[in-house]
C-alpha positions in Angstrom: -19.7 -45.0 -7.7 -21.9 -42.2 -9.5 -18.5 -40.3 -10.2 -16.6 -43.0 -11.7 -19.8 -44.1 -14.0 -20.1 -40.7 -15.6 -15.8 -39.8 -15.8 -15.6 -41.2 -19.4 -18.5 -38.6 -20.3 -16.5 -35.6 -18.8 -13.3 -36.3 -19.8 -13.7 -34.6 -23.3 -15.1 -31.5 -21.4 -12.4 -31.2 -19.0 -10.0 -31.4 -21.9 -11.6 -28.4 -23.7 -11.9 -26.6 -20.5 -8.6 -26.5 -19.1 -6.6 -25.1 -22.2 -9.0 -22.3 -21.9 -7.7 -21.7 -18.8 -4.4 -22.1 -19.4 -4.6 -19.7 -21.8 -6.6 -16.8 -20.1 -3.2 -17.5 -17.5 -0.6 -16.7 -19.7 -2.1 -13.9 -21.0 -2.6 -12.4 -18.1 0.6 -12.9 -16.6 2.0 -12.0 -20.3 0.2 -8.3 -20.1 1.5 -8.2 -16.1 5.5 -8.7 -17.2 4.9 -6.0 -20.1 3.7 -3.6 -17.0 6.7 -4.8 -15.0 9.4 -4.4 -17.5 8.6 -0.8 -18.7 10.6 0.6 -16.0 12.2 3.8 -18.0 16.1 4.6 -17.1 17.7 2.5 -14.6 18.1 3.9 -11.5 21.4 5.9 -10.4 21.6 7.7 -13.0 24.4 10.4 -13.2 25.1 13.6 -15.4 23.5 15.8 -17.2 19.5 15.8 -17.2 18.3 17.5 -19.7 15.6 15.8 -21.8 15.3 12.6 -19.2 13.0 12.1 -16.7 13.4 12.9 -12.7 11.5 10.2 -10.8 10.2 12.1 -7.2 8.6 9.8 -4.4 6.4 11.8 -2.2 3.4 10.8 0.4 0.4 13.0 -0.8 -1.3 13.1 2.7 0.8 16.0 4.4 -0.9 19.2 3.4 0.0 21.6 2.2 3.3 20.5 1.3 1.7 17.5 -0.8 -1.7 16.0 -1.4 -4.3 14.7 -3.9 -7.1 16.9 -5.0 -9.2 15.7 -7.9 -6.9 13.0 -8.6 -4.0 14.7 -9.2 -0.6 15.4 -6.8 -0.6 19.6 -5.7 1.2 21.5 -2.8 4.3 23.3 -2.1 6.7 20.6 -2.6 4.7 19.3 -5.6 5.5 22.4 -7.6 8.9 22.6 -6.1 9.4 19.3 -7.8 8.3 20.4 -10.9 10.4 24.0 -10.6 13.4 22.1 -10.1 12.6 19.6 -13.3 12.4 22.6 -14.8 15.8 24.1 -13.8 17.7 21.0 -14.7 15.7 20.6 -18.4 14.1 17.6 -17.4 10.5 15.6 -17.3 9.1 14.9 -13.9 7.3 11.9 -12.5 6.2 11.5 -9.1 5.4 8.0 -7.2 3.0 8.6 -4.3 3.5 6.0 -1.7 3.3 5.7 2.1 5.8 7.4 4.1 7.2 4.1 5.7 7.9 2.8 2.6 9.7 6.3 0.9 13.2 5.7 1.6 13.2 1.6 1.0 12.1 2.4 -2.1 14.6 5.5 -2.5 17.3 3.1 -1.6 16.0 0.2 -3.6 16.1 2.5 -6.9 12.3 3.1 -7.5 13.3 7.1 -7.5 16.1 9.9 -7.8 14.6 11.7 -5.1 12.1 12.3 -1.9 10.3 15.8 -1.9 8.0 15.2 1.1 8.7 17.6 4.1 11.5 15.2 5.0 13.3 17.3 8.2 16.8 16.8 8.1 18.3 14.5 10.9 21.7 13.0 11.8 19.9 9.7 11.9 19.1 10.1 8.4 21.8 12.0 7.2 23.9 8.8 8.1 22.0 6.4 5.3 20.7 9.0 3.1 21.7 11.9 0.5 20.2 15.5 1.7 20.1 18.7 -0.8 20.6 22.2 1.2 18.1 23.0 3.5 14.5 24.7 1.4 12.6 25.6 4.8 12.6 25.7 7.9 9.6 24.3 10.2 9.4 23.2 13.6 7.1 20.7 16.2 4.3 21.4 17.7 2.1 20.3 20.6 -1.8 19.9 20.0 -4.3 19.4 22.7 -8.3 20.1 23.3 -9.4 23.4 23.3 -11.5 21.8 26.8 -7.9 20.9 28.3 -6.1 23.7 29.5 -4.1 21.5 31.2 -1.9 20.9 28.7 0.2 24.1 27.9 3.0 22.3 26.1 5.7 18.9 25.9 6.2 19.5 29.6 2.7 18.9 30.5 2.4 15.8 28.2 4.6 13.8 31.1 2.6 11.3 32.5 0.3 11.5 29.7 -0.3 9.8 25.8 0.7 11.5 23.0 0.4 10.7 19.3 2.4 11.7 16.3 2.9 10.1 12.8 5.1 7.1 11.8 9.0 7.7 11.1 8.4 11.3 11.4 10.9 13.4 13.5 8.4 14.0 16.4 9.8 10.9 17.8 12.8 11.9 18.3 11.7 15.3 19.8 9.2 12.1 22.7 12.4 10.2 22.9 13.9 12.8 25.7 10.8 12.3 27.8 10.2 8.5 28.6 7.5 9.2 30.6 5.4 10.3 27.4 3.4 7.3 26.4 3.8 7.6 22.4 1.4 6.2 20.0 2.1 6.1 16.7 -0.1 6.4 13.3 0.1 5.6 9.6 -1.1 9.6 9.1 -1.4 12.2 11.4 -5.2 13.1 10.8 -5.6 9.8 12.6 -4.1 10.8 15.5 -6.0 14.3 15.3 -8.8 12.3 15.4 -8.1 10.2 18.4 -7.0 13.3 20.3 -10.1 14.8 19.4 -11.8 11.7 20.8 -10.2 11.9 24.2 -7.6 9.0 23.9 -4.9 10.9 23.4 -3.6 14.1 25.5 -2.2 15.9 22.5 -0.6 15.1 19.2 2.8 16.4 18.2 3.9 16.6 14.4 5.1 19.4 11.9 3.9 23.0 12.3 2.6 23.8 9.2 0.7 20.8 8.7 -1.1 20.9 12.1 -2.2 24.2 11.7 -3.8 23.8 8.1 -5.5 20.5 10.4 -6.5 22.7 12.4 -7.9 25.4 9.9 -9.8 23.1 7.8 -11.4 20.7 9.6 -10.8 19.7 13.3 -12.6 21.9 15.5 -12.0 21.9 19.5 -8.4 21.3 18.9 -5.6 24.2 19.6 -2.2 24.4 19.0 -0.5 24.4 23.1 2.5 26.5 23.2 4.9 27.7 20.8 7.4 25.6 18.0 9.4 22.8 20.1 12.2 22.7 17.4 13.3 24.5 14.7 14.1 21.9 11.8 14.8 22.2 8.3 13.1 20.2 5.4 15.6 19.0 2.7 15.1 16.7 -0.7 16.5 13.3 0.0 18.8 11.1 -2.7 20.9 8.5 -2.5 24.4 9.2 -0.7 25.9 7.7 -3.4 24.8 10.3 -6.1 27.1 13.5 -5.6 26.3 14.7 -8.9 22.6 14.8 -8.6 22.7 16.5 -4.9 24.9 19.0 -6.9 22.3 19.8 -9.4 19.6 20.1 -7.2 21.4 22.3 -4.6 22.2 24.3 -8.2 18.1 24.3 -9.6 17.7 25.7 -5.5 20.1 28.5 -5.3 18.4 29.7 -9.2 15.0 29.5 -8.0 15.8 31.5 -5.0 18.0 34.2 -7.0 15.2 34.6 -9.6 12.5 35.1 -7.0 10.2 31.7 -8.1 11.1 30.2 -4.7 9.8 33.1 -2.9 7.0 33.6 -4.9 5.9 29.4 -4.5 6.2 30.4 -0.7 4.1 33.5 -0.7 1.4 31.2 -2.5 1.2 28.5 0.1 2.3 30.2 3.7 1.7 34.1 2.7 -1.1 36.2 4.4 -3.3 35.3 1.3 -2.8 31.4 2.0 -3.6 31.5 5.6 -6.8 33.3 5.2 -7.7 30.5 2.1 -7.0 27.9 4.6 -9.3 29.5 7.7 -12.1 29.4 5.0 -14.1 26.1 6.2 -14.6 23.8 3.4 -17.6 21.8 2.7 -17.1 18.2 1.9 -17.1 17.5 -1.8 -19.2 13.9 -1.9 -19.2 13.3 -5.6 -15.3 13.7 -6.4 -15.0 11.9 -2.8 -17.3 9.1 -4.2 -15.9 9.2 -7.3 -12.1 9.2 -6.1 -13.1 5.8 -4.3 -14.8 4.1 -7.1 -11.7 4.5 -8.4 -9.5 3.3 -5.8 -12.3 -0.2 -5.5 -11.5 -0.8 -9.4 -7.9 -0.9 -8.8 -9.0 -3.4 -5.4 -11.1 -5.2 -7.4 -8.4 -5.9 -10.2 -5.7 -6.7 -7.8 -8.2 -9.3 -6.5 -9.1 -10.8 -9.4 -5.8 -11.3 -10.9 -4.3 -12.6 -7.9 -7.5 -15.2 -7.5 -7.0 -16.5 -11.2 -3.6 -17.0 -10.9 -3.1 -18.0 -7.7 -6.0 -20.9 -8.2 -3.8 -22.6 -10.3 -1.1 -22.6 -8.0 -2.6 -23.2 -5.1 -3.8 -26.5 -6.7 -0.4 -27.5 -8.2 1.2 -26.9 -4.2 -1.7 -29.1 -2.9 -1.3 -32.1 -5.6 2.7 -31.3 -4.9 2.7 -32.1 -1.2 0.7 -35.5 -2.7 3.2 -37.3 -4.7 5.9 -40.1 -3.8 8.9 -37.7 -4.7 9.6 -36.4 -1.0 12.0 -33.2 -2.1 9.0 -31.9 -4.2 6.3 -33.3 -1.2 8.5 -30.9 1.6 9.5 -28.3 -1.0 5.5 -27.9 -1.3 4.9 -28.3 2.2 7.8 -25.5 3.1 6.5 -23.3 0.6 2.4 -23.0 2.3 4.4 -23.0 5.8 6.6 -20.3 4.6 3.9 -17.7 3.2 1.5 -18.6 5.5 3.8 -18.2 8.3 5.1 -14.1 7.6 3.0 -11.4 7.2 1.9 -10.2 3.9 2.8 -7.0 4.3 6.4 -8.2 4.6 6.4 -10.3 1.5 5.4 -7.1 -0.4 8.0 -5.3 1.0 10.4 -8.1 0.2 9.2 -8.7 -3.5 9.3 -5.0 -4.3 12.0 -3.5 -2.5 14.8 -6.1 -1.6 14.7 -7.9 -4.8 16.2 -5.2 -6.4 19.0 -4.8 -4.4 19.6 -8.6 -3.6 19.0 -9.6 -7.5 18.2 -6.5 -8.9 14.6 -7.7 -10.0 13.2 -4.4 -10.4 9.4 -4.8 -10.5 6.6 -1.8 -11.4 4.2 -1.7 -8.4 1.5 -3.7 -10.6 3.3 -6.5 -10.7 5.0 -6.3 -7.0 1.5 -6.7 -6.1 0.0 -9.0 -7.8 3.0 -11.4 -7.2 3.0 -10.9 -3.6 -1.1 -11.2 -3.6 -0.6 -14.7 -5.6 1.9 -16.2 -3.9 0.3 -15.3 -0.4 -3.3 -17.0 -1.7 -1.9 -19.9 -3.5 -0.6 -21.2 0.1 -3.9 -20.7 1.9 -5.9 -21.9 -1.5 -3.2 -25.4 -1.3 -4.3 -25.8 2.0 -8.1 -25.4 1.0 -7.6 -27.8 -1.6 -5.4 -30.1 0.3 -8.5 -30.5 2.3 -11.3 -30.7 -0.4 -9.0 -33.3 -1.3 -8.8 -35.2 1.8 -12.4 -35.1 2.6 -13.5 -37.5 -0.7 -14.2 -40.7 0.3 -11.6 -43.2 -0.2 -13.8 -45.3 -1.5 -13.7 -43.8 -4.8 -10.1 -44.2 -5.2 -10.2 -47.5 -4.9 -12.7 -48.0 -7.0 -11.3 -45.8 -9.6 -8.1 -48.0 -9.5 -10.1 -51.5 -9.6 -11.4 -50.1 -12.9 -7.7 -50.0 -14.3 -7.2 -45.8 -13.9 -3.7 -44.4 -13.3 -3.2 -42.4 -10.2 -2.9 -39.5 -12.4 -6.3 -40.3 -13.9 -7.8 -40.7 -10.4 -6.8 -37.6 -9.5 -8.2 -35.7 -12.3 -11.2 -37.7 -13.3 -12.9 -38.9 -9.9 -11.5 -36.9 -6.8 -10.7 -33.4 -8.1 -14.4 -32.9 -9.4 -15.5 -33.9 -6.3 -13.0 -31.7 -3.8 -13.8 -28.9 -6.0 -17.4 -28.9 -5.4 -16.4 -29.3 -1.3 -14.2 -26.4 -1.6 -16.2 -23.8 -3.0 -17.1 -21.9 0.0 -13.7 -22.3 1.8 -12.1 -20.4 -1.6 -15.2 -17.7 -1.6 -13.9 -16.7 1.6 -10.4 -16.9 0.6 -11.5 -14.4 -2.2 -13.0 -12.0 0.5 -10.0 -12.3 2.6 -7.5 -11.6 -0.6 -9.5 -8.3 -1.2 -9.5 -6.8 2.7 -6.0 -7.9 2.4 -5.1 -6.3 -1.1 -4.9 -2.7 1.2 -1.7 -3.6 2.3 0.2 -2.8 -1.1 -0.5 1.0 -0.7 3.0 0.9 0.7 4.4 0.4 -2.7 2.5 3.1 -4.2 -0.6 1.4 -5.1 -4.0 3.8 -5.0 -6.0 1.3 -4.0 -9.4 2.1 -2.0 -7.9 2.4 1.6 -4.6 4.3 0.1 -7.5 6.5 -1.6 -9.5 6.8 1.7 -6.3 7.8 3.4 -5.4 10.7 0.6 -9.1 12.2 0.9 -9.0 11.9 4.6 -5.5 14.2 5.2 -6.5 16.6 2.1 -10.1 17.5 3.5 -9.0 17.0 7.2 -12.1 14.8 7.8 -11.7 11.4 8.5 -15.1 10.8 10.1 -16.6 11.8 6.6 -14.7 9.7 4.3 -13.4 6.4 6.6 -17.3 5.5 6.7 -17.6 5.5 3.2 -14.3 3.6 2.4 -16.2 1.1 4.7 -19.1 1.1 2.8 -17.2 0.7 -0.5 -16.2 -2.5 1.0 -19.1 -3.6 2.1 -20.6 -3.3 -1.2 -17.6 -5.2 -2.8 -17.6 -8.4 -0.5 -21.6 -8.8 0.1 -22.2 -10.5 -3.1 -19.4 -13.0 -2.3 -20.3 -13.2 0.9 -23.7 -14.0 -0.2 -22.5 -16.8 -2.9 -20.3 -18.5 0.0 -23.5 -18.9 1.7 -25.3 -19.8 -1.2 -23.1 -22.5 -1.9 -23.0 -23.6 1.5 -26.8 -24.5 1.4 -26.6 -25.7 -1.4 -24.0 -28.5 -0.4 -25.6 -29.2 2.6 -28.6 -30.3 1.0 -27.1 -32.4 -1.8 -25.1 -34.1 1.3 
């Protein structure tokens, strides 16, 4: 009965606290819609480009065609980007994203075009736009220096081999069934694991192995010669003639004026190959620095999604409560829903199929926050559902013999009380939320593990940065981890 004696004395206070609150929410959902809705020119755009801006979508962790060095985009296709801006008279701005999510978000509008050694394939010629070919390249087998066993594709039969996702090295494994294939989100990773004896060699692009190779992953060796000999082209919509016409244009000027040969002299010349044999020592304070940077942006996503999806959680929970059964099962169908698919699907859903399905077009800072917020809300209803549950009913029904509302109960007597019981549960909702907030690197967000992953594939050393993205968490979710456990003490003794 304690918490009915003392409601009359809180209700003033939970008055003056709650418009607070509501107001903190709209603002930051206010300054959220501003990010989403300053999207520049709409998408398909035809004509003449002088004066606008080209929007390029690129995954910086392929060097040396494109990567991050001191937080800012560099490599061969980088500056052919910005050559061809150049040639058509426009401004340039690049989207770094993962390569599985490049062409959704090519299709979906978020960009004119893909410079990011994209080989040319019937496969993808039959969805996508292709400029002429800008060079030529070819797969290659890597194995251990140790294994001489492996000599080339044809002694990878029988074994494991690993190459990077939705790159054309799977089609080269698909005429050899008897090649296990593994596949990974770079392909430093699966350097690494062949390095680590788990794999029997690694097959990607030429170039790219050998600068690996060069830079950073002794007791590895390229086995044999090229397996293909494929060309890299600038990918566009198919429904944009007028663009690929320009751009084949900008090409055939950059080649006639000698700038296209001169860009390849600087990157695959003599000079270039001895620059990448140099060993390079691992910069720690622009690596620590990169990552501090990539943890803001973690800790941000976090936060907003927590504050707003609080609110929402709660209003599911109390939703799934009342007598009007459509909203009760719309509640209930809504935490079934989100809980039920992955979150990594709902990000791709919000950001990329929503455009084309009701053309919401949403910047990445928004995608992701309204993915992250609708995801917690269904775990934090369930949370509170049970906070809820677990007051005795006892106070209900004495709440109600005093002449309170059920409205009145509910907000004066049990939710003071649930919230206290679910403070734990929603501190480990907020350490989960921020593990989880990784996932939106594949809408372009530089988060800490998207950061991890650029640093990674531009020094070629995995070992020396993955440790410290792993400490970088650490340090982030400790002091949660220690409140959670605080307030678990804490309740146990009052109970």
């Amino acid at each position: 009965m304690g918490a009915v004696r003392s409601m009359s004395r809180r209700r003033l206070s939970c008055r003056q606290a709650h418009t607070p609150g509501l107001a903190l929410l709209c603002l930051v959902w206010g300054v959220l819609v501003l990010l989403g809705c300053g999207r520049g020119e709409a998408p398909g755009s035809r004509g003449d480009w002088k004066g606008r801006t080209l929007r390029i979508g690129t995954d910086a962790t392929y060097p040396p065609f494109e990567s991050v060095k001191d937080g800012e985009l560099v490599g061969f296709d980088i500056e052919l980007g910005a050559l061809i801006a150049e040639e058509l008279g426009a401004k340039v701005a690049w989207t770094n994203t993962s390569f599985d999510g490049v062409f959704p978000a090519l299709m979906a509008g978020k960009f004119d075009l893909v410079i990011s050694a994209v080989t040319i394939t019937p496969e993808r010629q039959q969805r996508l736009g292709f400029s002429a070919p800008y060079y030529t390249a070819g797969q290659l087998v890597v194995a251990r220096e140790a294994d001489t066993a492996v000599t080339g594709i044809e002694s990878l039969r029988g074994k494991t081999a690993g190459i990077q996702i939705n790159t054309s090295a799977s089609l080269v494994l698909e005429k050899f069934p008897d090649i296990e294939v593994r596949q990974y989100p770079s392909i430093d990773l699966a350097l690494q694991d062949l390095r680590n004896g788990n794999l029997a060699g690694a097959v990607g692009d030429g170039p790219t192995l050998r600068y690996f190779l060069a830079h950073g992953f002794q007791g590895l060796r390229a086995a044999g010669g090229m397996l293909t000999e494929e060309h890299y082209g600038i990918a566009m919509r198919p429904d944009d003639p007028a663009l690929r016409e320009a751009v084949n244009a900008a090409l055939q000027r950059l080649r006639d004026s000698g700038k296209f040969a001169a860009l390849e002299e600087r990157y695959f010349g003599e000079a270039a190959q001895k620059a990448q044999a140099t060993p390079q020592a691992v910069p720690w304070g622009k690596v620590t620095w990169r990552l501090a940077q990539g943890l803001g942006l973690t800790l941000g996503l976090t936060v907003l999604a927590l504050i707003s999806g609080l609110p929402l959680g709660l209003a599911v929970a109390l939703g799934r409560r009342v007598r009007f059964r459509p909203l009760a099962w719309l509640c209930a169908a809504y935490v079934e829903g989100l809980r039920g698919t992955p979150l990594l699907v709902q990000i791709i859903f919000i950001y990329y199929a929503l455009p084309q399905l009701l053309g919401v077009d949403l910047a990445p800072m928004l995608a992701a926050v309204l993915a992250l917020t609708l995801n917690s809300a269904a775990y934090v209803a369930e949370i509170f559902r049970a906070g809820i549950a677990s007051v005795d009913a006892g106070q209900e029904e004495a709440a109600r013999a005093l002449g309170m509302g059920r409205a009145q109960v509910m907000r004066y007597v049990i939710l003071p009380q649930a919230v206290r019981n679910v403070l734990p549960p929603l501190t480990n909702e907020g350490i989960a939320l921020l593990k989880d907030s990784s996932l939106v690197s594949i809408i372009g967000m530089a988060e800490l593990t998207r950061a991890g992953q650029e640093l990674a594939s531009q020094l070629a050393a995995p070992l020396a940065v993955w440790p410290l993205v792993a400490l970088f968490y650490l340090l982030a979710t400790l002091p949660l981890t220690r409140l959670a456990s605080a307030l678990e003490k804490r309740l146990h003794r009052q109970g």
